[in-house]
Structure formats: structure tokens, C-alpha cells
N, C-alpha and C positions, 0 to 999 in steps of 0.2 A: 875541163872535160869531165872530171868525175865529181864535181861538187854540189851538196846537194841541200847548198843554202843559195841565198841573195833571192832577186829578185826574177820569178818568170809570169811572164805577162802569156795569159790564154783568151782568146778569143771561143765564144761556142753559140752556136746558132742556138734562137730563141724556141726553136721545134724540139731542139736536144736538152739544152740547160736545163728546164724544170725537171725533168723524168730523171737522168744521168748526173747531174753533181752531187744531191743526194746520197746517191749510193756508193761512192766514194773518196767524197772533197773532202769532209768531217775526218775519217780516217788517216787519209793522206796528210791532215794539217796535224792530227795527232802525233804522226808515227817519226814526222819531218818537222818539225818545232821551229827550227832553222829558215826553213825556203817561209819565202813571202811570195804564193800565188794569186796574181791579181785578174780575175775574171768578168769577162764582157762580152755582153749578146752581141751579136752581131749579124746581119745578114752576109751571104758569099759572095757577092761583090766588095763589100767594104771587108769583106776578110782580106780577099787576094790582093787588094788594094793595099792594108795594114801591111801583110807580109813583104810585099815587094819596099815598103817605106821606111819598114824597121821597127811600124809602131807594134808589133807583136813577137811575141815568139814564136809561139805556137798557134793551132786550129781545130778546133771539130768539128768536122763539118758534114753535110750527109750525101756527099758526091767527089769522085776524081775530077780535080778540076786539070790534068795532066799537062803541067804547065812542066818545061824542062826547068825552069830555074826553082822547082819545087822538089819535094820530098813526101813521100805521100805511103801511109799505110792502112790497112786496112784495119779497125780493131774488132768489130763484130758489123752482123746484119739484125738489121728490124724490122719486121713486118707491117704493113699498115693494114687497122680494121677500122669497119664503117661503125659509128657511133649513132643509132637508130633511135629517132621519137618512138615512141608506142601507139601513135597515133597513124606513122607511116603503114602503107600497104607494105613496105620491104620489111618492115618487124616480124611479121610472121614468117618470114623465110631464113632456113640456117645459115643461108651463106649469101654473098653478094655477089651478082652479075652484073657485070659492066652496061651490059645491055639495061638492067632493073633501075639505073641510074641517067636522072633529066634534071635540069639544074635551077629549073624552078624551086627546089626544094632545099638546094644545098647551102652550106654554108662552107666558105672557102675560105684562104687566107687568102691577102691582095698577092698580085701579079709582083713576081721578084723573088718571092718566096721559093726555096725549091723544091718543098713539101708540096704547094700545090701544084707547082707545075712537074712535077716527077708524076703525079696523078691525073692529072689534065691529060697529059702523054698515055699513061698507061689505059685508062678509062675511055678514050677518045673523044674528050669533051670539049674538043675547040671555039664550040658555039657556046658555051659555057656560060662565056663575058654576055653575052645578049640577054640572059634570062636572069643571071643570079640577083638572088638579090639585094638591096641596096647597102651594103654593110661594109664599111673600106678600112675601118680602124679595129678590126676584130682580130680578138688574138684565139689560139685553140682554145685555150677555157671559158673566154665568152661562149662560144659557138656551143659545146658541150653544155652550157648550161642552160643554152636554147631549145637544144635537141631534150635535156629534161622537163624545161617546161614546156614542152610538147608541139615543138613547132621543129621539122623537117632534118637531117641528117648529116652528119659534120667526118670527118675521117682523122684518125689518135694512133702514134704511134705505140709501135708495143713495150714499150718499157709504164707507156702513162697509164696500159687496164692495170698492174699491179698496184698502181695507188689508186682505183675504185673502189668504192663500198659494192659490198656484193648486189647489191641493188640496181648500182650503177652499171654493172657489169652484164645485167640483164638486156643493157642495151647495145649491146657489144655485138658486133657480125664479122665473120670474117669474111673474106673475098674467096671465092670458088677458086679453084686452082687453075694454072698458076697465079698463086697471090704474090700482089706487088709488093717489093722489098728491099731498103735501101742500104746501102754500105753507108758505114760510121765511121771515118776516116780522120786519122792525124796528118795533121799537115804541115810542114818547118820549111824554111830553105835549106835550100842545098849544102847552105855554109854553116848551120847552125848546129856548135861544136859540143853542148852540152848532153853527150850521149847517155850518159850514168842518170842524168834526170828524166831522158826522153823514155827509157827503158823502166823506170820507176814507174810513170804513168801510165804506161801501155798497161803496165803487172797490176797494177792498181785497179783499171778499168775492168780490161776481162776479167780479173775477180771477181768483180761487184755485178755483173749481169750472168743471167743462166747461161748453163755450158751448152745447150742447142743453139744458143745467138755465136756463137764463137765461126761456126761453120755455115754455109750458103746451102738449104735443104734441097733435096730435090722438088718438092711440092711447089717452089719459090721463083719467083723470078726480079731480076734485076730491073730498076728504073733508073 
């Protein structure tokens, strides 16, 4: 229960890894020389999947999936902003409405994902799938680097403008209020006894992200 070596296997969705290991895996493997943390993207099906099978320990993931044979906390919120060509009409405008949004232009992750589909939802872009277009193996940084060479507008969550060049950040929009916003969630079974470790990581985490993500703003809303 209190040990804080051997082996803990993390799964982290591909929408969180790039932005959030960064900012405190290097740390974490410094401070703890001991633990062997072995990390994999994953999407949240083949998480809740891993957990119920034993192939993991732990989860990050960016939804309660409220399963009873789960465990589930919250560690911070992040906001999603629209990542703007320069060439789009929505670039001139400070903020994004759901309504300023048709999906000819967008660039989305495939269906499964729950970054898009927490947006789909929030945005009411059911007809989405008819228009978008042709792009099925794209990951967010593809997309983002389509919106700079100047072709139509992708959605980033907020940990990834801190790692933009200021340049980049000029294409940055946020959503009019309430803006969409997702919980960042750890996730274990019920049975999973290594509390000394699970508490390292939490301490770990919310350190490494601003203390306004720690709390659910008013201006904010849940997807």
C-alpha cells in the first residue's frame, strides 16, 4: 500500500498525453528513481476495457465513465479553444459561437474519440459526419497544421496553447461563454491498493497545471 517502487502501468488518452506528461512525468521519474511507470495512449473504450482485465492500473481520462466497479477523481478542468486559419471569416471574431460553426470547414478527430464527440454534443453538430471532410487517420497536430497552412479550423485543448509559439497563438479563439470544458479524470478499480502511489500522482499532476484548472469556473461549462 505505501510503496513507491515496482512497476505501475498508466494508460492516457492521446488528446491528454502530448499537452500533460510533459509537465510532470520527467519530474515524477526524477524524484521516484524506484517506480517503473509504463505509459500508453489509449482511447476510453480500450481503457475501461484494460481496467476491467487487469492490463492496467491506472487512467486519464477526460470523462466519468461511472462504472460502480470503478474509482474515479477528478484532478483538474480544461477548456477547449477553436484553433482559427487566418483565412477563415470566424478569425476576425474574439470569440467562437456555436452557431459561427458548419463543418465544411472543420477538421475533427474520427468518431470514438471523446474530445470530438464531447464537441459534437456541446456545438450541436450532429450533421457533422455529412459535411466534414475527407480526413479519418488525423491526429490534433495534423489538423493544427492545416489550420496554419491556411485551410479551415480544428478545436486544442488548453494545456496545448501553452506550448504555441506566440504566432501560433494568434490563431487561438475561445468559445463565447458558457465555454466547453472537460474533467481530467483518474481512474483505478475499486480494488486497487496502492494508495501512497495513487496520492503521489494526483500531488504531482495539480502541481504541474495552473491553479485556475484545479477548480470548475463559473464562465465554464461541463461536456
Amino acid at each position: 500500500k505505501r510503496s513507491l517502487s515496482g512497476t505501475f502501468r498508466l494508460a492516457v488518452l492521446p488528446t491528454i498525453a502530448p499537452y500533460l506528461l510533459p509537465r510532470f512525468f520527467p519530474q515524477l521519474m526524477e524524484k521516484y528513481p524506484e517506480l517503473d511507470v509504463r505509459v500508453t495512449e489509449m482511447k476510453t473504450k480500450d481503457i475501461r476495457q484494460a481496467l476491467r482485465d487487469g492490463e492496467i492500473d491506472a487512467a486519464i481520462l477526460a470523462s466519468l465513465l461511472e462504472d460502480a466497479a470503478l474509482s474515479e477523481e477528478i484532478l483538474f478542468y480544461e477548456q477547449f479553444y477553436g484553433y482559427v486559419s487566418r483565412k477563415e471569416p470566424l478569425f476576425k471574431h474574439d470569440v467562437i459561437r456555436t452557431s459561427d460553426i458548419t463543418g465544411e470547414r472543420l477538421w475533427l478527430l474520427d468518431e470514438g474519440h471523446c474530445f470530438r464527440d464531447q464537441l459534437v454534443r456541446f456545438c450541436q453538430m450532429e450533421a457533422v459526419k455529412l459535411h466534414q471532410m475527407a480526413y479519418h487517420l488525423g491526429s490534433m497536430e495534423t489538423f493544427m497544421r492545416m489550420v496554419e497552412g491556411g485551410k479551415g479550423i480544428t478545436f486544442v485543448p488548453e494545456l496545448a496553447v501553452s506550448q504555441l509559439s506566440n504566432e501560433q497563438k494568434e490563431l487561438v479563439r475561445p468559445f463565447a461563454i458558457p465555454r466547453p470544458t472537460r474533467p481530467i479524470v483518474l481512474t483505478t478499480n475499486k480494488d486497487f491498493i496502492r494508495g501512497s502511489l495513487l496520492s503521489v500522482l494526483k500531488d504531482e499532476i495539480r502541481a504541474a497545471v495552473p491553479k485556475e484548472m484545479l477548480s470548475l469556473q463559473a464562465v465554464q461549462c461541463l461536456v
